[in-house]
N, C-alpha and C positions, 0 to 999 in steps of 0.2 A: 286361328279364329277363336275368340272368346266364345263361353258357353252364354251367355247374352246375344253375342253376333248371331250364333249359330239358330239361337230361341229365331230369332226374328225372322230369318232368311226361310225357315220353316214355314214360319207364320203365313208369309209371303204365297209360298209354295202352295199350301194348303187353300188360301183364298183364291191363287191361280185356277185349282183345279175342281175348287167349287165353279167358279165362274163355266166354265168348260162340262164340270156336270153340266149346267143349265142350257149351255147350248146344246147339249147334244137331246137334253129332254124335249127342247123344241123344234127335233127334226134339221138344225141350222148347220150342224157339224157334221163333214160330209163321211160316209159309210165307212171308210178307207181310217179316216185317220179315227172315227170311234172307237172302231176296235184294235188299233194298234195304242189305243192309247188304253184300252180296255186292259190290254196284254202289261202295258208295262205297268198298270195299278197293280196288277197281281204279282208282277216279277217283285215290285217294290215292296209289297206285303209280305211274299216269302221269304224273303230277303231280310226282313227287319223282324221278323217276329222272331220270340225267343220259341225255342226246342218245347219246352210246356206249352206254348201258345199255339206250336203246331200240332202237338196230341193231343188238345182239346178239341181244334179244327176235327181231325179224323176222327175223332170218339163219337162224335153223334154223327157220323155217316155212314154209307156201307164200307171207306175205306178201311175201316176197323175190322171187317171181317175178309177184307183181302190182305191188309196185315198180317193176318192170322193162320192163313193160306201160305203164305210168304214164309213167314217164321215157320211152319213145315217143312219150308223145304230150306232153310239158313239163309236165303234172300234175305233175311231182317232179323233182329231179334229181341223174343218177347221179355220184358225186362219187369212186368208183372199187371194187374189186370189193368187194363186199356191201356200199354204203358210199352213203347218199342226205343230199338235204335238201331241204328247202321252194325251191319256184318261185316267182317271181314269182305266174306263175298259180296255186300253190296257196296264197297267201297272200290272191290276190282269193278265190278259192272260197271259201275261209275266212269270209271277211267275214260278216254275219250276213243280210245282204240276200242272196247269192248261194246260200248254205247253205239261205236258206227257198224258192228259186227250184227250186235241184235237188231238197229235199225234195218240192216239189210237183211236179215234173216225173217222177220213178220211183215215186211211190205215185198217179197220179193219171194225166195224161200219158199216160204210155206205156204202161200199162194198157189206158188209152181206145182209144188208135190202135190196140192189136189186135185189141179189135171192132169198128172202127170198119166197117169193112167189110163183115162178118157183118151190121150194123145196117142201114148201105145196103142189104143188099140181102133183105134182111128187110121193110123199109120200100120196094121200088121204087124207091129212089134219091129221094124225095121230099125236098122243106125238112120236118124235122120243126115241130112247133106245142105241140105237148104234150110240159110239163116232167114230165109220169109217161110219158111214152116215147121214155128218150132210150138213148144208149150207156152210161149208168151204172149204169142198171136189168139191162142184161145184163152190164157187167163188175163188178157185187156184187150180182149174183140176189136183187134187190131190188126191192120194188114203191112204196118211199118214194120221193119228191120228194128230191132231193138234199141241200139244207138240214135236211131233218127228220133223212136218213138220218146225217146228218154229226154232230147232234147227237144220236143214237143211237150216237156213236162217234169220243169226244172226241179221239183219239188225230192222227185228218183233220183235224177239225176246229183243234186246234191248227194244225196246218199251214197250212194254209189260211187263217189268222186273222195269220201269220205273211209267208205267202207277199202276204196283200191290203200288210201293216203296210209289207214291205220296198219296193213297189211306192210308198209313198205318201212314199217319203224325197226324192220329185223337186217339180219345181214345181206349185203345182195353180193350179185357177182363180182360187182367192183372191187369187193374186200377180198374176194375169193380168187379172182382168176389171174395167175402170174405174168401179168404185164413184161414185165424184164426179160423173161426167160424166152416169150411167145414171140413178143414182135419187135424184128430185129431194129427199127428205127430205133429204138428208145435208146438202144448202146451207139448208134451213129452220131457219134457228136458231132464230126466231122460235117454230116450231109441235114444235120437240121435248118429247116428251116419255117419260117414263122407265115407263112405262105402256103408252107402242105396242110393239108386237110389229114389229122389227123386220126380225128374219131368222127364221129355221126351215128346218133343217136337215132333211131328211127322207129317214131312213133313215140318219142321220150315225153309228150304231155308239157309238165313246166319245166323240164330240166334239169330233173331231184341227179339224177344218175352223171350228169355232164358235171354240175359243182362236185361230184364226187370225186368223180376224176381230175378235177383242175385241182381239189385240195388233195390226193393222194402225189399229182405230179404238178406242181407249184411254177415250175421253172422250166417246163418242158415247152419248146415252143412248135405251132402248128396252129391250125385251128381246128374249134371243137361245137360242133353242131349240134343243136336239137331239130328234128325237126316231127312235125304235127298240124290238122287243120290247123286253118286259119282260126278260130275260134275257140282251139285248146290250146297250142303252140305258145311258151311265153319262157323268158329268162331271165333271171335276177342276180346270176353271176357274171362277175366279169370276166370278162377272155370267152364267152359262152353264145354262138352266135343263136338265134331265135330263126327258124325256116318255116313258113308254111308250106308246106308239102301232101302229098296224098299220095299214101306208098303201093298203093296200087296202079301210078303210073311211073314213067322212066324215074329212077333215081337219077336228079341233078346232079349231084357231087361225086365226081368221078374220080376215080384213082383213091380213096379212102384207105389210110393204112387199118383201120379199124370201124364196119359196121357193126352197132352192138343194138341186140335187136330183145327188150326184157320185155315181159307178159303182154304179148301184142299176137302171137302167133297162134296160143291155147283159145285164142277168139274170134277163131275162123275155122272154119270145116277144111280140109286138105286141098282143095281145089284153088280156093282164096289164101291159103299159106303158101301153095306154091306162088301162086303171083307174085306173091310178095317179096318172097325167098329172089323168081326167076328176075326183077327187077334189081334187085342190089346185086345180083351176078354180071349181070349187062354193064356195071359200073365199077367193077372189081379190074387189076390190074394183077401185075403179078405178085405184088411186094401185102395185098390186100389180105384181109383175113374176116370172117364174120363170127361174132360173141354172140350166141344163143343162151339167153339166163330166162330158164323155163324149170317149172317140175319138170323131173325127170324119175316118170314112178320105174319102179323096179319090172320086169318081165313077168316076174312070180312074188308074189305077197304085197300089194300096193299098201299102203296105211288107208286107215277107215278115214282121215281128213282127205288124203289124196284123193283117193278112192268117190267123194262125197262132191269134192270142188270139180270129177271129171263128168257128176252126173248135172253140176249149176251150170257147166260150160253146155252141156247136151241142153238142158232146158233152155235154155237162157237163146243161144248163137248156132244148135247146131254144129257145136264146137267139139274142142277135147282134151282134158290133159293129158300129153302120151308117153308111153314107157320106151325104154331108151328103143328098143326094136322100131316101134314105130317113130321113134325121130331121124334114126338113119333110114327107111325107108324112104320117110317125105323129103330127104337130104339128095337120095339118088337117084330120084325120080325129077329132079333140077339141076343134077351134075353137081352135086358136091359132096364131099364125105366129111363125117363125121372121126372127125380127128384125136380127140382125146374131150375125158369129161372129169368136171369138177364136181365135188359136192358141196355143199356151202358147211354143215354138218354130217360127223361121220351118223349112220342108219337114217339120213333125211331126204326125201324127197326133192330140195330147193338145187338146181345144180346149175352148171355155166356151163355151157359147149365150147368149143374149137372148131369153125366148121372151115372148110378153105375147097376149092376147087377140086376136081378128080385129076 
């Protein structure tokens, strides 16, 4: 498009959105679309103005002196008087992974930790057990279960849905856990068939873990399940079938050469993990095996993130992330043992279980 076309189409623009001022100055233009149209004048602003034209913006406001703050701490940096630019560090925050970390960390987070306290000592200092009495219930004077509460309040919920996405950009057990060696189908050439129910995903969200495995084993035939509410459950690979399901009742898919069960368990207190657990047993065969891809903090010396994510699961669900002691515990407390463990990196926390019947 010529620099003429372009002039006019402008033109155009600019008189649209005068017109549209006007109606909104007259009350005419309904609530909803004013200010989404309020939103994108300002996207379009930021967006086009040059780097001087946004340090003039902040120079005559208080941003200038949170700037300043900022560049204390290498968030920003000061490049001389009223005069910044992007850090190293604030290009990682940027990132989309870091952005959904701090989102979840000041609307959720740091929230908790202020009643965390208050909770203690409300409760005796006790382990909580019940996911309707946790810290969340008294920092959103609310008596929903946190999942429910969340999706009473899409706003978390995105975040949250965000903060799990950016967490799953690292290695998972898929990469980690020796499929060939573990489960003898996979060498049965012979008895394949495209008919067995191969894997089952349970509790798998949209599926991230199921295309995992369809691109790790391309040519393997069976089939390969997710399954999830009605209302999270979805799948955009092929060969990858989609279930609504609710793993707190009978697992459907019976005979499974592989249930693989990743951060679904760290968000239930032991009572509601074994259900969960005792449901995929009721549908295991002999030839069956179930993949546990959880932390798995150490006995003695957990990491200060480990350590940190086992005190969001206690706020948050009543929850916990557990060290290998207590995963074979809650293992034989449902008849099953804990057969060998994976770590995703060596001195990490991230690991894959093996768990199969006693």
């Amino acid at each position: 498009m010529s620099s003429k076309a372009i002039t006019g189409e402008v033109g155009k623009m600019i008189d649209s959105m005068r017109a549209i001022a006007g109606d909104g100055g007259t009350g005419e233009l309904p609530e909803m679309s004013r200010q989404q149209l309020l939103q994108a004048a300002k996207d379009l602003q930021y967006n086009l103005e040059t780097p001087a034209e946004t340090c003039n913006r902040y120079r005559y406001s208080d941003a200038g002196r949170l700037l300043r703050y900022a560049a204390s701490s290498a968030l920003v940096t000061q490049t001389g008087d009223d005069a910044w630019s992007a850090s190293r560090l604030s290009h990682s925050m940027a990132a989309p992974g870091s952005e959904a970390n701090i989102a979840h960390a000041y609307t959720t987070i740091l929230p908790f930790t202020v009643d965390f306290a208050r909770f203690l000592a409300q409760t005796d200092y006790r382990n909580p057990i019940d996911s309707y009495k946790t810290v969340h219930q008294i920092t959103f004077d609310t008596d929903m279960h946190r999942f429910e509460w969340m999706k009473a309040h899409p706003e978390h919920y995105v975040i949250l849905n965000n903060f799990m996405a950016s967490n799953r950009l690292t290695k998972t057990g898929m990469e980690t856990f020796p499929f060939e060696d573990k489960v003898p189908y996979l060498s049965k050439r012979d008895q394949q068939d495209p008919s067995t129910a191969l894997l089952v995903d349970v509790g798998g969200g949209r599926g991230q873990m199921c295309r995992a495995f369809r691109n790790r084993f391309p040519k393997l035939p069976g089939r390969v399940v997710v399954q999830d509410l009605p209302n999270t459950v979805s799948s955009s690979g092929e060969g990858i079938e989609a279930m609504p399901h609710d793993f707190f009742t009978p697992q459907p898919v019976k005979g499974a050469k592989i249930y693989y069960i990743r951060h679904v368990l760290h968000d239930w207190p032991d009572g509601k993990a074994e259900s969960i657990l005792r449901n995929v047993v009721d549908a295991m065969d002999q030839e069956s095996i179930i993949i546990v891809d959880e932390k798995v903090l150490p006995n003695v010396g957990a990491s200060n993130v480990a350590a940190g994510l086992d005190l969001q699961m206690m706020m948050s669900y009543a929850a916990q992330e557990r060290s290998e002691k207590q995963w074979k515990d809650l293992m034989e407390r449902v008849g099953l043992r804990l057969q060998e463990l994976w770590y995703y990196e060596k001195n990490g926390d991230d690991g894959v279980m093996l768990v199969s019947p006693k």
